[in-house]
N, C-alpha and C positions, 0 to 999 in steps of 0.2 A: 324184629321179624316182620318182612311185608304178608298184609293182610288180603287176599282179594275178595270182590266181592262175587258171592255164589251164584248171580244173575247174569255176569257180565264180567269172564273169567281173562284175568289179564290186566284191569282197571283198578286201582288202588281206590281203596275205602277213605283216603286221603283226601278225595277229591270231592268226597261229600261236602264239608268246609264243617265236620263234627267237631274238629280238633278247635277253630277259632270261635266256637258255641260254647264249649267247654273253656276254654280260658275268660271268655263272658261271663259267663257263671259263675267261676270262681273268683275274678272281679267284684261283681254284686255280692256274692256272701261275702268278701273279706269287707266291703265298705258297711256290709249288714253288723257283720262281726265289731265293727269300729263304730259304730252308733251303739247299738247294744250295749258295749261297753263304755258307753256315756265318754265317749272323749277320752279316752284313759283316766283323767286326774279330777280333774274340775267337778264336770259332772258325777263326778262319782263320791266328791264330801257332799256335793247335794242331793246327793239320788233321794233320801227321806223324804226332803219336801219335796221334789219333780223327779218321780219317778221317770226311770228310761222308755219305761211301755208306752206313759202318756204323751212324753216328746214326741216318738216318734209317730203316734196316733194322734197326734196334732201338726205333724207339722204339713204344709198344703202343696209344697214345691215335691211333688210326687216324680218327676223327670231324674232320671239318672244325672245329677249334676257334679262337679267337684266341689262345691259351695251347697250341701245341701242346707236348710234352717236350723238344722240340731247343731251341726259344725258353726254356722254361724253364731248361730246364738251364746256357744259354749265360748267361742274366739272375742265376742263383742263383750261379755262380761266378764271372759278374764283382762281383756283393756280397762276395764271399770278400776277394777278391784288393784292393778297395778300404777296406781296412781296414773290413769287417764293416757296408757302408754300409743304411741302412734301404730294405726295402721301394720305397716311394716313388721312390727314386734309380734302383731297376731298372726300376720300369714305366716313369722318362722316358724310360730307355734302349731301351724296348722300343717306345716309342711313335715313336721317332729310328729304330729299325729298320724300323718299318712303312711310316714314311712316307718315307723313301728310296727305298723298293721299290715306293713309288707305290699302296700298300694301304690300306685303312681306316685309321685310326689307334684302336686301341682308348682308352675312356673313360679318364679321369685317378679310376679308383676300385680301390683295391690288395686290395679283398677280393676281387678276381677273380681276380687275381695269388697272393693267397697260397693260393684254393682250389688254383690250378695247384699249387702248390706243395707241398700236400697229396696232390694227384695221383700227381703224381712217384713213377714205380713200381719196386720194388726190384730190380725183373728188368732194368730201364734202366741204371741204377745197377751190379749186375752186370758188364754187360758195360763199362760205361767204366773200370772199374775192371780189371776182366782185362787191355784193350788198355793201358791206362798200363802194369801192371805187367810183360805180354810186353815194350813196349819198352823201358823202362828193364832188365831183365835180358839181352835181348839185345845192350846194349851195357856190359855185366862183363869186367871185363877180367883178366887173370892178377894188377897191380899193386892190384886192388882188395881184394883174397884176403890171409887170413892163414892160411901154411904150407897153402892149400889149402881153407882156412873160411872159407865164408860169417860174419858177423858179424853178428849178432844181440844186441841190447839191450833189454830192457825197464824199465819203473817206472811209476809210478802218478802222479797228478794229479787235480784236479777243475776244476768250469765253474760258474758261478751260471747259476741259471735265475730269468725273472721270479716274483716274489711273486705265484702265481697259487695256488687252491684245490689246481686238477690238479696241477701241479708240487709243492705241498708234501708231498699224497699220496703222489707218486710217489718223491720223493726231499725229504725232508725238512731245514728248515734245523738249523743247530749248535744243541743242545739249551741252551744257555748263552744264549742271544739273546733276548728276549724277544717274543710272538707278535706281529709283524706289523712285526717291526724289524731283521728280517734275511732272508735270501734261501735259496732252496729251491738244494741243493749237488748236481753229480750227480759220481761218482766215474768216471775212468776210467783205466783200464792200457792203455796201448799199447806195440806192437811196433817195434822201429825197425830198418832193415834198415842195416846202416854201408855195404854197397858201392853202392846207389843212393839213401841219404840219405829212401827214401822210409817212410812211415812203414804198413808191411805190413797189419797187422790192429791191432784192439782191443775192448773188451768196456766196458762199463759196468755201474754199479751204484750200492748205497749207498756213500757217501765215507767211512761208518764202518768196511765190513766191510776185512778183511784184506787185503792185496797182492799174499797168496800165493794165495788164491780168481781174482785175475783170469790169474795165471800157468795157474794150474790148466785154468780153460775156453779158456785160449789152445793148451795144449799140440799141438793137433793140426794146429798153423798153422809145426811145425817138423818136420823132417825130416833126414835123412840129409845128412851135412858143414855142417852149420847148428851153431853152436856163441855158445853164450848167454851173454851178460856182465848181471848183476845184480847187486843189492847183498845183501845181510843179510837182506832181508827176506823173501828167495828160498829163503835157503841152509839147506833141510832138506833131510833123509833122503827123503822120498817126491817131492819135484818130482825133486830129483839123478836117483832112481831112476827114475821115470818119463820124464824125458828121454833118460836114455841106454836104456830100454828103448826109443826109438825112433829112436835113431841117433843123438842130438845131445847133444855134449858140452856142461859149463858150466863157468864161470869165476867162482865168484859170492865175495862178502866174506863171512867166517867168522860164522857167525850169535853173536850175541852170549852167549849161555849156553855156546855150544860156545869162545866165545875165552877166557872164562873160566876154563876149565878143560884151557887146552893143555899139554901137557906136553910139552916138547920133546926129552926122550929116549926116547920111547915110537917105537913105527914101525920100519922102513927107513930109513937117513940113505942120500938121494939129491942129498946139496950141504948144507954149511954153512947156508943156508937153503930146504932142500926136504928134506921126509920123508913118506912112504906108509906109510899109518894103515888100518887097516881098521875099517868104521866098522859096529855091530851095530845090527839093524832095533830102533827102537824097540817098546816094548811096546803103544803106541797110534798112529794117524796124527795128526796134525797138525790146523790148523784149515784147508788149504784143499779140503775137501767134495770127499776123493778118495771113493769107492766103497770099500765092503768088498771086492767084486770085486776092485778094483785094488790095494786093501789087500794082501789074501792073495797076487796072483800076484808081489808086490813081492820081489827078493831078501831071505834074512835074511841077508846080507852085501855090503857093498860097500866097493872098495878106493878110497882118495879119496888125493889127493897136496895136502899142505899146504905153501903156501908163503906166506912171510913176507917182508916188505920194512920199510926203517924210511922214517916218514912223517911226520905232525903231526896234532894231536886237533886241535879246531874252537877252541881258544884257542891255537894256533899251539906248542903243546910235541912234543917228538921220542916217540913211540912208536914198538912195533912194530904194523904192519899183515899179519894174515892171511887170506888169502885158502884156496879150497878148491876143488879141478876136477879132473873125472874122465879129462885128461890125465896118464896116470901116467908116462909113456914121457919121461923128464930129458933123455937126450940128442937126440931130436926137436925137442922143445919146453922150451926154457932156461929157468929159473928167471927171470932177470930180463926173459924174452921175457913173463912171464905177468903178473907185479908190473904191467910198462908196457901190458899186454892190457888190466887192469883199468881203465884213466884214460880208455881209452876210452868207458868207459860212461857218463860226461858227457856225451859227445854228444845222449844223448836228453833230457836237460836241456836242452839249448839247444834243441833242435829244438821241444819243449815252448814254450819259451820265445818262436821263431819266432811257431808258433802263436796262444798269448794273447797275447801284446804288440804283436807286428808286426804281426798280422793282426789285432790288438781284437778275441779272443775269448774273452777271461776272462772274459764274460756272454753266453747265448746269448738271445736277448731272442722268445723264444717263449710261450705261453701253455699248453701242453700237452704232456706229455713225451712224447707220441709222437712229436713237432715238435721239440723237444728232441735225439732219438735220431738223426733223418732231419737235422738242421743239422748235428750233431756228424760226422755221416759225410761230409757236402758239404764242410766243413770241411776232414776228411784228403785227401778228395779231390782241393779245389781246391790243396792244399798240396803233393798229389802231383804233379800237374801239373806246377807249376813246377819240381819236384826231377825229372821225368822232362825238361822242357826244357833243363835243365843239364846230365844227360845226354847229351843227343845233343848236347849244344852244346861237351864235353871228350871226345868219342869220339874215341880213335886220340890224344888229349894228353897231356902228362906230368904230367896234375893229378887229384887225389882228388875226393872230394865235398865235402867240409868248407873247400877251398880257396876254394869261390867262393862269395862273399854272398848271404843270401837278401833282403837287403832290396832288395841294389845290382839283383837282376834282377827284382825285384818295379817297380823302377824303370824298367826298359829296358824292361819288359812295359807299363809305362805311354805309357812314350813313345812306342813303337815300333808299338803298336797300330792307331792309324788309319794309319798306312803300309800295311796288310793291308786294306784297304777295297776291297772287290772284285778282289782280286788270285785269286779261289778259282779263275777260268779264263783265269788268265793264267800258264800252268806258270812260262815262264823268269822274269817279275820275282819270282813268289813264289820259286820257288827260290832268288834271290838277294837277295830281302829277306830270307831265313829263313838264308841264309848272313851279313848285316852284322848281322840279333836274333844268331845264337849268337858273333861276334865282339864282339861290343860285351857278352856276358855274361862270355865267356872274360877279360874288362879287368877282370871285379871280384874280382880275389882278394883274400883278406883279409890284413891284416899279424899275421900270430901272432905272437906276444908270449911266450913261455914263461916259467910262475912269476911271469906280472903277479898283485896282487893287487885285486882290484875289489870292496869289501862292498857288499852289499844294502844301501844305506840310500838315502833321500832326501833331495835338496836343496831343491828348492819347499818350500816352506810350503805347509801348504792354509790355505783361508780362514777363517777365524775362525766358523764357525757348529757349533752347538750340535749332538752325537750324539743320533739319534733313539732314544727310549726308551720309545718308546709307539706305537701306531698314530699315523698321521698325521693323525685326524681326530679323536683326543683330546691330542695334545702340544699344552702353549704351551710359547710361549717363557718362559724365567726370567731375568729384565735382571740380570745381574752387572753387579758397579759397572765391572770395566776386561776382565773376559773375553771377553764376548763381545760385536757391536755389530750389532745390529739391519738388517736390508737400508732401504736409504731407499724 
């Protein structure tokens, strides 16, 4: 029925332009309705730890976008979580979002996508990363503690980045490679936290520089009853010193010049295998780029407690193993409490390991290390998550962190995820979908095996084609009679 207006009889109310105001608005709530409901799936196994209110009162891209940060963010970590899957896979996914919520469907072109991604602003990123790390510490438990320390690991690692001009730039490939026949390497040192499995902080860099430069710019990410397990590579004079100048003790493997030269009747005899050494400031610092500042206020003494355990060299012969940590206090802290402190620091090897393999990210397949810096931290992030879901999924149980698989709940997160489709306003089923996700995580412990031995090697064969030793648009091929055979 035509409406006219009572001022101006004859003229349709049509011509107000109410009617395209109103489709507006409906627009905006259904996109409002589709945030709210945290992405339908994803966001919605994590809603616990990143609530939907905080997302979207955090996120800064305030403009009516198709790419808003919550969308982004939700599309960038589930590419994490699916073994590292390309671009493309996220925008189907986001197009499978729009269109459930009865929205436009954005275009099928990913350069939109990856500008979003570009977007994606550090102050966002901040806070999700705050709220993961409040909830996984708030469920720390007395059994996650040693003698009352937190437990901290670190070590070093690197990532290829694509063979791109930017990327070579910025991080350079192995100087042994020939140009245009290997891949730009970026280095990084990460923090590993053992009581929430999450992996805290980390820095990057060149893959060339030292290990002790990335402990160095890490230091201010430890603190008071934080007590740090490292290897060798760690174990000078000035990090020791500097750490326990800020309350945190370490536990690191005897640096090799200093094993060298142990003496074992030197010191305090504190046990058959324990003695306290006082160790004299070097005459110069080190190579990890402490400050002459820091230099000078550095004690010119420190008492260090040496402990030795017997172990095996890397061709499986009996040696002694020593270690060096500024626990000097024997009867506190046992001599063979500290040998077994140290084994723990494998764990950030595996968790390493998580990462590149399990999540396919031993290439971050970007084009510019700024893109580079910003994946590698989505990355930790999307890795945190899951180690914060296992958290609350063994809160108040008699299991550690390392007990439960990261693949097996990479897997239940798979499954279990379109169960969470529009459950964001449905308290009691989410509640109790969110209680059969952490039962069904709590089922995957792992079977330890203690003293298994597993070498690095490979079974596959790869296929018979030829190392590239040239650009790819100057190599041929060279037909060896039986080496190598040609693609049909």
């Amino acid at each position: 029925m035509k409406t006219n207006n009572p001022f101006l009889p004859g003229i349709s109310t049509k011509l107000d332009g109410k009617t395209r105001r109103r489709q507006l608005d409906d627009i905006r709530k259904r996109l409002h309705d589709l945030l709210d409901n945290s992405i339908s799936d994803l966001g919605t196994v994590f809603s616990e730890i990143l609530p939907i209110e905080m997302l979207q009162k955090a996120q800064r891209d305030v403009r009516s976008r198709v790419f808003p940060e919550v969308v982004v963010f939700w599309a960038w970590v589930s590419q994490m979580l699916e073994s590292n899957s390309s671009c493309a896979d996220a925008l189907t996914r986001v197009q499978n979002w729009y269109d459930s919520a009865g929205l436009p469907v954005p275009a099928f072109d990913t350069s939109g996508y990856c500008r979003a991604r570009k977007r994606l602003s550090s102050e966002f990123l901040d806070v999700v990363e705050e709220h993961s790390r409040k909830y996984s510490e708030e469920r720390i438990e007395d059994h996650h503690l040693w003698y009352g320390f937190r437990l901290k690991a670190i070590d070093g690692t690197s990532v290829k980045l694509l063979d791109t001009s930017e990327n070579q730039a910025g991080y350079p490939q192995p100087s042994g490679q020939e140009k245009g026949c290997g891949f730009p390497v970026m280095g990084v040192t990460g923090v590993l936290d053992l009581a929430t499995g999450r992996i805290e902080s980390h820095t990057q860099g060149d893959y060339r520089e030292h290990d002790a430069k990335g402990l160095y710019r890490l230091c201010e990410h430890f603190g008071k009853n934080d007590l740090l397990i490292a290897d060798r590579a760690y174990g000078s004079y000035e990090l020791m010193a500097l750490l326990l100048a800020g309350g945190t003790h370490s536990v690191m493997r005897l640096h090799q010049k200093r094993e060298g030269k142990v003496d074992w009747r030197r010191g305090k005899k504190l046990g058959p295998d324990s003695r306290l050494v006082v160790w004299d400031k070097p005459p110069s610092p080190g190579n990890c780029g402490i400050t002459e500042e820091e230099w000078a206020a550095l004690p010119d003494t420190m008492e260090v407690r040496i402990v030795r355990t017997r172990g095996k060299d890397r061709n499986g012969r009996p040696k002694w193993l020593y270690f060096a940590t500024t626990l000097t206090d024997a009867e506190s802290y046992p001599t063979e409490e500290i040998a077994l402190l140290y084994a723990e620091r494998w764990k950030i090897e595996v968790k390493f390991r998580d990462i590149k393999t399990t999540m396919k990210l031993e290439m971050i397949r970007v084009k510019k290390p700024e893109m580079a810096r910003k994946s590698l931290r989505m990355a930790f992030i999307a890795y945190n998550l899951v180690k914060a879901l296992q958290t609350g999924a063994i809160a108040g149980e008699p299991y550690v962190m390392d007990e439960i698989g990261f693949k097996g709940t990479l897997d239940v997160i798979g499954e279990f995820r379109s169960q969470f489709r529009d459950l964001a306003r449905k308290p009691r089923l989410l509640v109790s979908r969110q209680a059969a996700l952490g039962e069904r995580i709590r089922e995957r412990v792992l079977l330890i095996r203690p003293g298994r031995v597993e070498p690095r090697a490979t079974k596959l064969r790869p296929k018979p084609y030829q190392y590239l030793t040239k650009p790819r648009a100057e190599f041929r091929e060279i037909l060896h009679r039986s080496h190598y055979r040609a693609a049909a």
